[in-house]
ROKENU-128793 format. One record per residue (C-alpha): y, x, z; residue number from 1; chain. Coordinates in Angstrom, 2 decimals. Layout:
<rs>
R|Y|X|Z|nr|kette
R|Y|X|Z|NUM|A
...
</rs>
This chain:
<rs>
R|Y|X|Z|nr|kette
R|5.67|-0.89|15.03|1|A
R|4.87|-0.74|11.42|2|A
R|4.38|2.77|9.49|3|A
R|8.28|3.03|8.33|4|A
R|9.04|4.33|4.60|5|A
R|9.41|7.86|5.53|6|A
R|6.19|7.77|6.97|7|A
R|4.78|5.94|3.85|8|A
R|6.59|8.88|1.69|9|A
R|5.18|11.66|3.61|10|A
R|1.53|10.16|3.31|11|A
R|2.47|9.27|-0.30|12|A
R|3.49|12.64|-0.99|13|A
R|0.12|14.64|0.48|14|A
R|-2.71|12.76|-0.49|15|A
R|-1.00|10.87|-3.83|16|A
R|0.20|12.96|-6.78|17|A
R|4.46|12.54|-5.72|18|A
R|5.94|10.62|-2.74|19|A
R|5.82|7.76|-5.15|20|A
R|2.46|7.94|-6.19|21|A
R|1.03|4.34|-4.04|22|A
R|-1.35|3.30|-6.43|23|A
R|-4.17|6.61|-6.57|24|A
R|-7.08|6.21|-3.98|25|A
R|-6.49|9.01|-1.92|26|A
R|-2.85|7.99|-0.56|27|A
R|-3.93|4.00|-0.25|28|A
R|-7.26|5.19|1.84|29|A
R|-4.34|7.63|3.26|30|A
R|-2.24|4.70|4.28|31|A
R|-4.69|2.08|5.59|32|A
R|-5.82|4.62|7.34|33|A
R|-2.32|5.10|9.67|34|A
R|-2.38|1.19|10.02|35|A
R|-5.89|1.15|10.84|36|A
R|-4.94|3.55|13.96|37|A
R|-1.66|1.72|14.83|38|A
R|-3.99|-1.88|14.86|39|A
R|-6.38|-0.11|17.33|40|A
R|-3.79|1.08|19.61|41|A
R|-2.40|-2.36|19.78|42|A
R|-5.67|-4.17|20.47|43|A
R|-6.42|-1.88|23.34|44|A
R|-3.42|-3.23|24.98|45|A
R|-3.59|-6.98|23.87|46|A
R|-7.29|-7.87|23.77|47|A
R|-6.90|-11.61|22.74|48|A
R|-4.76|-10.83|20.06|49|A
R|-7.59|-12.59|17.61|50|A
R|-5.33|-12.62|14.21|51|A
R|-4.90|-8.78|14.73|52|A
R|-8.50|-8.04|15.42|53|A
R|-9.17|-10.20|12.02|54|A
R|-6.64|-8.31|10.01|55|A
R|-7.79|-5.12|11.21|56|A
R|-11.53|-5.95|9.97|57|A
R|-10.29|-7.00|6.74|58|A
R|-8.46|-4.04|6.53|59|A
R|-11.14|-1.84|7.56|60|A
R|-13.51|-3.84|4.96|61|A
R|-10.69|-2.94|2.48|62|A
R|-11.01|1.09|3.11|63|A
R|-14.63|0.99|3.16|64|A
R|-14.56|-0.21|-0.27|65|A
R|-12.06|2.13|-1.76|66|A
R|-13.93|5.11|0.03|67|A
R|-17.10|3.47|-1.54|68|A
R|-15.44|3.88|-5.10|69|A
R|-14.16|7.23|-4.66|70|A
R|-17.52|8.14|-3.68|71|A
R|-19.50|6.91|-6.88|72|A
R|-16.83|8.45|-8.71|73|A
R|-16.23|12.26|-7.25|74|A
R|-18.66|12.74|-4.33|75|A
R|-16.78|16.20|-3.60|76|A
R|-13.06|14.46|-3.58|77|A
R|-14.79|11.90|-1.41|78|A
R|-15.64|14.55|0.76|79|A
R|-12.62|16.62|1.19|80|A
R|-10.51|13.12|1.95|81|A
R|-13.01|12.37|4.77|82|A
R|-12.40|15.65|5.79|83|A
R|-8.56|15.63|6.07|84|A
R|-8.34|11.90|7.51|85|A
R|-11.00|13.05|10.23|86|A
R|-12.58|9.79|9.48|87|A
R|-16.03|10.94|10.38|88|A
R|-17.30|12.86|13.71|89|A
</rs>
């Protein structure tokens, strides 16, 4: 199942500036994020699902960029996002 609007709104709302806020770095990282997790759970099940492995890589390629942008631009934002997605161990 996709992530549903609420969902969206709720992620929207605590890393963006409002619930409507999609475009800011923080709540797109935010949201690819959610559908990074939700692709993962769905390849563990169906390994030879090949176009969802490839989506999730591009969408992982996507993140990595953004996260690569926010941290030329404000290493300590950068940091406190990692921090709240638990993206790192």
């Amino acid at each position: 199942m996709r992530v549903t609007t609420e969902e969206k709104e709720k992620i929207f709302k605590k890393f963006g500036k409002n619930a409507n806020d999609s475009g800011s770095v923080f709540s797109q990282v935010a949201l690819f994020t959610e559908r990074i997790k939700h692709l993962t759970g769905h390849l563990k099940e169906n390994r030879k699902d090949y176009s969802t492995q490839r989506s999730l890589q591009l969408m992982v390629g996507k993140r990595r960029k953004l996260l690569d942008y926010l941290k030329r631009k404000n290493i300590l934002e950068y940091r406190e996002l990692i921090k709240d997605l638990k993206l790192r161990k």
